[in-house]
C-alpha positions in Angstrom: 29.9 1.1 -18.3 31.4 -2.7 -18.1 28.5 -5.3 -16.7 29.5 -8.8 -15.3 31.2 -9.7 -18.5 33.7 -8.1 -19.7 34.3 -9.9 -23.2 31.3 -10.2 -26.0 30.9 -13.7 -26.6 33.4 -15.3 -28.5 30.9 -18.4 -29.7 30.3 -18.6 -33.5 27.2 -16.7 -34.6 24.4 -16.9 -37.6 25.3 -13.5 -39.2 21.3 -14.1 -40.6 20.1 -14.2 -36.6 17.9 -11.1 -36.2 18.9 -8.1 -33.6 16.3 -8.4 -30.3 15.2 -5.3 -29.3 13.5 -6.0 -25.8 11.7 -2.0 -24.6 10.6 -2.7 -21.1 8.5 0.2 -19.8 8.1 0.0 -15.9 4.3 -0.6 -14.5 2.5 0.1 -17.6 -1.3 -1.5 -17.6 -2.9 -3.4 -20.0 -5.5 -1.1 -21.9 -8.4 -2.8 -20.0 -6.7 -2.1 -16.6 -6.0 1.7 -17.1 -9.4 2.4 -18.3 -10.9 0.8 -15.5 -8.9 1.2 -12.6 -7.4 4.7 -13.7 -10.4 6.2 -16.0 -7.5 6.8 -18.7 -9.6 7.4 -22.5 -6.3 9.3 -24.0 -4.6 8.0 -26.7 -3.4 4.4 -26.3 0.0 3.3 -26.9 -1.4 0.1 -28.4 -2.9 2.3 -31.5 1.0 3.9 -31.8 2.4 0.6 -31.7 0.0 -1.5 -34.0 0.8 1.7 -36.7 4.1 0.6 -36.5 3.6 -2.7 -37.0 3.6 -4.4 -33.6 0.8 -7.2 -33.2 -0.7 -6.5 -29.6 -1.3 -9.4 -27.2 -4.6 -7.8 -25.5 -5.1 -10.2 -22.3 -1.2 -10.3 -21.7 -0.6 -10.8 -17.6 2.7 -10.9 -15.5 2.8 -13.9 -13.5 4.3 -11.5 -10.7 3.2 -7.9 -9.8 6.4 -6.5 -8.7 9.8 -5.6 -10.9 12.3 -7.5 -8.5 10.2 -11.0 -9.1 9.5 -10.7 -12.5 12.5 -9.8 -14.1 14.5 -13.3 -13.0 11.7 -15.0 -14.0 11.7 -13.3 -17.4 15.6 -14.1 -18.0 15.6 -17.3 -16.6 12.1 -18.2 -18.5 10.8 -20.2 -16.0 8.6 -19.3 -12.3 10.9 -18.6 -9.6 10.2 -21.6 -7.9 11.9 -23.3 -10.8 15.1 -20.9 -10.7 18.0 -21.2 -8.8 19.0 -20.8 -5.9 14.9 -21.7 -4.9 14.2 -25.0 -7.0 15.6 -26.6 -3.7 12.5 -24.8 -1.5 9.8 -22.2 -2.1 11.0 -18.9 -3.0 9.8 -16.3 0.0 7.6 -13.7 -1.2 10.2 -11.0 -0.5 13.6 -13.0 -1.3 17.1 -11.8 0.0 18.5 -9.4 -2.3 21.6 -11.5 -2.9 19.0 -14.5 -3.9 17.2 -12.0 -6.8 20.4 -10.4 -8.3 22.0 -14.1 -8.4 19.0 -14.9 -10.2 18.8 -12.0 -12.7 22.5 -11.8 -12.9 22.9 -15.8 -13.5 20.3 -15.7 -16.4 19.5 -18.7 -18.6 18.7 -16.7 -21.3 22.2 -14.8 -21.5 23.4 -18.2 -21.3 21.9 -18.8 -24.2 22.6 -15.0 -26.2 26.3 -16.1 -25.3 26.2 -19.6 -27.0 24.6 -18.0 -30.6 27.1 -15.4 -30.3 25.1 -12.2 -29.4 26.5 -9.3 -28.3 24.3 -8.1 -25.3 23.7 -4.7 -23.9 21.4 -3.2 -20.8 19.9 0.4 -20.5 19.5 0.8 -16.6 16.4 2.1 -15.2 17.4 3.5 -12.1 16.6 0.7 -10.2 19.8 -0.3 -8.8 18.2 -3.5 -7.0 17.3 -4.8 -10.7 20.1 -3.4 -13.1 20.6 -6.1 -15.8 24.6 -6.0 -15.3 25.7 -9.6 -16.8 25.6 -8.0 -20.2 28.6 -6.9 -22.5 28.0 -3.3 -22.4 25.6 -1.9 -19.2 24.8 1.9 -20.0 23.7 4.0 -17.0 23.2 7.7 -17.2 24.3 10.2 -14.3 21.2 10.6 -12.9 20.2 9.7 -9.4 19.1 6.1 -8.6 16.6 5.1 -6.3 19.3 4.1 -3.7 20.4 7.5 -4.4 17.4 9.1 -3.8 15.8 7.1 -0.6 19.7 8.0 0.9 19.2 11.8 0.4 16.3 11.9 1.3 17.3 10.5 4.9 19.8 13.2 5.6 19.3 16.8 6.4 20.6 18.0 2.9 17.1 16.1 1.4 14.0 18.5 2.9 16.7 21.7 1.5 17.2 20.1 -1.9 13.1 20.0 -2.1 12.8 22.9 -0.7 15.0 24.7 -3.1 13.8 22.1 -5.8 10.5 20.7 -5.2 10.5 18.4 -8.7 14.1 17.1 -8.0 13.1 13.7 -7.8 11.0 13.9 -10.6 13.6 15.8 -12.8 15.8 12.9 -12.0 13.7 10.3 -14.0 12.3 12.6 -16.4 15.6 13.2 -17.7 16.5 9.6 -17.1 13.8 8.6 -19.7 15.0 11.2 -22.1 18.5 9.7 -22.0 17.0 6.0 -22.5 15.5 7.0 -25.7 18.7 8.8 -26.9 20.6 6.1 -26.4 18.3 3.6 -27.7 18.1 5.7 -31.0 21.9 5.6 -31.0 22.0 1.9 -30.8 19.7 1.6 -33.9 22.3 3.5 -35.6 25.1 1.6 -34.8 24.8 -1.8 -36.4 27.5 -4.4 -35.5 28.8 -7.1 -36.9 27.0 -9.8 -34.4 23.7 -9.9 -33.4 22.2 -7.6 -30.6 20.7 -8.0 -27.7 19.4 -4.5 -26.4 17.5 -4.4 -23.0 16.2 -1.0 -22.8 14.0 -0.5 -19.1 12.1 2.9 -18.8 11.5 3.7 -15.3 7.6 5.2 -16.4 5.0 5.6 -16.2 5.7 4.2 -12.8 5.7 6.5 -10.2 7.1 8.6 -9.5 4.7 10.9 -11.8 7.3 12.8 -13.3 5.5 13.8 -16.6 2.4 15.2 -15.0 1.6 18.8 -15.4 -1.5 19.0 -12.3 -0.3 20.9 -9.5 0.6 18.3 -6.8 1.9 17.6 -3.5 5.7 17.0 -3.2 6.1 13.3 -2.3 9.4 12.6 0.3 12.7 11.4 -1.7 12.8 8.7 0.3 9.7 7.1 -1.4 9.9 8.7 -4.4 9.0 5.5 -6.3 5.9 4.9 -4.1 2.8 5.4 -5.0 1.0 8.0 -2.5 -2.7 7.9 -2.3 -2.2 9.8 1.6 -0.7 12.6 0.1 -2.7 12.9 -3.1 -6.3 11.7 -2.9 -7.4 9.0 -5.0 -9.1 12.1 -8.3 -5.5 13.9 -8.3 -3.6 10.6 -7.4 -5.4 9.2 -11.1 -4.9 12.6 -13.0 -1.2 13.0 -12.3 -1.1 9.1 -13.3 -3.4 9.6 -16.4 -0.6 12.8 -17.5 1.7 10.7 -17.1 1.2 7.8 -18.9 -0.2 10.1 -22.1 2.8 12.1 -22.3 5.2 8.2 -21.6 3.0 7.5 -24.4 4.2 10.0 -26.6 7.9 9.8 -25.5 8.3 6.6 -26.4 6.8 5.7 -29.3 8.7 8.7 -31.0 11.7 6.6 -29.9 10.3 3.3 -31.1 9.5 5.0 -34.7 12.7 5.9 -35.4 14.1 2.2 -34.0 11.4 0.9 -36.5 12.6 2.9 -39.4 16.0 2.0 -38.9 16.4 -1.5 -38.4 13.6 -1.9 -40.4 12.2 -5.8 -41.0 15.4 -7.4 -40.0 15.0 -7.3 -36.4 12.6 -8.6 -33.3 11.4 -5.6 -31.3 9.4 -6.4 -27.7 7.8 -4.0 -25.8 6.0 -4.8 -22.7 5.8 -3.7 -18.9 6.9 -6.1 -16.1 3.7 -5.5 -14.0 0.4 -3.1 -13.8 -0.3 -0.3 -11.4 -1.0 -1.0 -8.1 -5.0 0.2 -7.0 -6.0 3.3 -5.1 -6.7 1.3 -2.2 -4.5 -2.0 -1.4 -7.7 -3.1 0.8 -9.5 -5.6 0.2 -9.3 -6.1 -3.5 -11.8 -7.1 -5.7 -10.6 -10.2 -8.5 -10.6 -7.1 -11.4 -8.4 -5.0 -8.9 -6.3 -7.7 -8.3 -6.1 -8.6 -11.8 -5.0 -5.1 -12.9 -1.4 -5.5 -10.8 -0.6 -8.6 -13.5 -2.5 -7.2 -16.3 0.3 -6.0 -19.1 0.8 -4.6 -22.0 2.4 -6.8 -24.5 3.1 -6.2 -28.4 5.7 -7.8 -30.6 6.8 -6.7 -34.3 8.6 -9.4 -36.1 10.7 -10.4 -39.4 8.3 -12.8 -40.8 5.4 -10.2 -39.5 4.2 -13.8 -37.9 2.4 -13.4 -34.5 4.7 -13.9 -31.5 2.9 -13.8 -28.7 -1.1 -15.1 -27.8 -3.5 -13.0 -26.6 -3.3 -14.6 -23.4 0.8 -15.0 -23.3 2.7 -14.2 -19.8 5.6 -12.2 -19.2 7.4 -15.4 -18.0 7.5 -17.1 -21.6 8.3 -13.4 -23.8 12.1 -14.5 -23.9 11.5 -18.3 -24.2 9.1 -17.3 -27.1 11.8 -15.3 -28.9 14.4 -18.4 -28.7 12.1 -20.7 -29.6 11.0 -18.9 -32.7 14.6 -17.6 -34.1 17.4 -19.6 -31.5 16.3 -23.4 -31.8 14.9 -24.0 -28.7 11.5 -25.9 -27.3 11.2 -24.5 -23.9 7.4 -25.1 -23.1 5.3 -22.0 -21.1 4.9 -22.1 -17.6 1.6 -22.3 -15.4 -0.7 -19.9 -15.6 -0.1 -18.7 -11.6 0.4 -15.5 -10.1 2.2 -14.1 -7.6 1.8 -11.0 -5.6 4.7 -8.9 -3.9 2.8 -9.5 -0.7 3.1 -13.6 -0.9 -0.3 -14.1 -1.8 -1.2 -16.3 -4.6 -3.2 -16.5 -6.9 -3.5 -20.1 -8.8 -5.9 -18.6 -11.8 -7.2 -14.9 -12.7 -9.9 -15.4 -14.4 -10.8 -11.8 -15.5 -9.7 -10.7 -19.1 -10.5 -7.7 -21.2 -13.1 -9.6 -22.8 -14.8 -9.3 -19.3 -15.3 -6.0 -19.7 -17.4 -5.3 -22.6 -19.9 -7.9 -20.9 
């Protein structure tokens, strides 16, 4: 499927730039977080990815704890309040739709891909409110979105599909991620004669917990993506997440092996998460609790085998890392603030993993 633009860029390109492989996996906690906050010991995908030669950034935070905020932010490399159209006034905490997919659409950093001559190319979530369609190619499976989904699940048709199919939704982005990871094994095999851009986003192990083998409740289509603490109570709520996660775990680092193995040294592979998991309870949260929603996972394999990112990096300044490392640029990191969904602000977290082992 055709994005926004139509035509790969036509600029002159470095044949020596490396491929950018950036793996977003949706709502995946920083190792500290989803020990404490989830009581997760199984294996950790940090171990996976450090055998494969990825150099974890351990105190890595998002300076937003939602998708919608953090991906323009991300593209554009700057805070919101420094993007367009909000550099004129604060950004609201819960923008207008057609404000964030300006934004995300309108990127700086595709700007930039453009000018060296990248060819660019999205892998689709699910999330139709943050596609990434201002690329070259945009690849979407057939599976149901989350417009899709909450719309179903407001008609009459939605308690009979669950009824004849209780793990519909959940089939729906289980098989999603399956068809992410094929076709971003594909797109290792298929070098090009330009540079590549992939954006790969795995809607896991957000909710909704569709790798979990505990029995469970059935959660509504229409808030499939939710989390659902009513329905579940907070021990099965965390079990069905822990399953989750170890079996996301699994998934993808199969997928990032054989990306690994094939374009081998030559290329800059990212893989983070765009936020943490929301607590249990939104009530009154303690500074660790809060923390956890921006806490990330972070990890970067490059040519040189240099580090990438600091142990303390932000989501904000991963692509303005990358271009300033391999494309020429000196954009300088943003402020260390954060951000909730809910308009609250936070001007420091203070809490790091480091915190604790005390």
């Amino acid at each position: 499927i055709t994005g926004f633009s139509g035509d790969a860029s036509a600029a002159d390109f470095d044949p020596a730039a490396p491929d950018v492989w950036l793996v977003l996996l949706d709502g995946y906690p920083r190792a500290d977080a989803l020990a404490r906050d989830w009581d997760y010991s199984g294996p950790a995908i940090e171990d996976g990815l450090e055998d494969l030669g990825f150099v974890v950034a351990e105190d890595a935070r998002s300076n937003y704890n939602t998708t919608k905020l953090t991906l323009p932010a991300l593209f554009n490399m700057a805070l919101l309040k420094d993007v367009e159209p909000w550099s004129d006034y604060e950004p609201p905490a819960d923008a207008p739709a057609g404000e964030r997919s300006t934004a995300l659409q309108r990127s700086r950093a595709f700007d930039l891909l453009r000018e060296h001559g990248y060819r660019t190319t999205s892998i689709g979530a699910g999330y139709a409110h943050v596609n990434l369609r201002a690329v070259d190619e945009f690849i979407d499976t057939r599976t149901a979105d989350t417009v899709e989904l909450h719309l179903l699940g407001m008609t009459v048709l939605g308690p009979l599909v669950q009824w004849l199919r209780p793990e519909f939704a959940e089939g729906q982005v289980a098989q999603r991620v399956e068809d992410n990871r094929a076709t971003l094994e594909r797109l290792a095999d298929e070098p090009g004669e330009r540079p590549h851009f992939v954006f790969a986003h795995f809607p896991a192990p957000h909710p909704p917990y569709a790798f979990a083998s505990v029995e469970r409740p059935v959660v509504p289509l229409s808030t499939t993506f939710e989390y659902q603490p009513e329905l579940f109570g907070e021990d099965l709520m965390k079990q069905a997440y822990r399953e989750n996660v170890a079996t996301t775990n699994e998934l993808v680092l199969e997928s990032l092996a054989h990306v690994v193995e094939t374009v081998g040294d030559e290329a800059v592979i990212v893989v983070m998460s765009d936020h943490g998991a929301r607590p249990y309870s939104q009530d009154e949260l303690t500074l660790e609790q809060a923390d956890g929603q921006f806490a990330i996972l972070l990890a970067a394999r490059t040519p040189d085998g240099e580090v990438l990112f600091a142990d303390d990096a932000l989501a904000t300044d991963v692509f303005s890392a990358v271009a300033n490392r391999y494309l020429g640029t000196d954009i300088p990191p943003v402020e260390r603030i954060f951000e909730g969904r809910d308009g609250i602000r936070y001007p420091c977290l203070l809490y790091t993993s480091d915190a604790a082992d005390d």
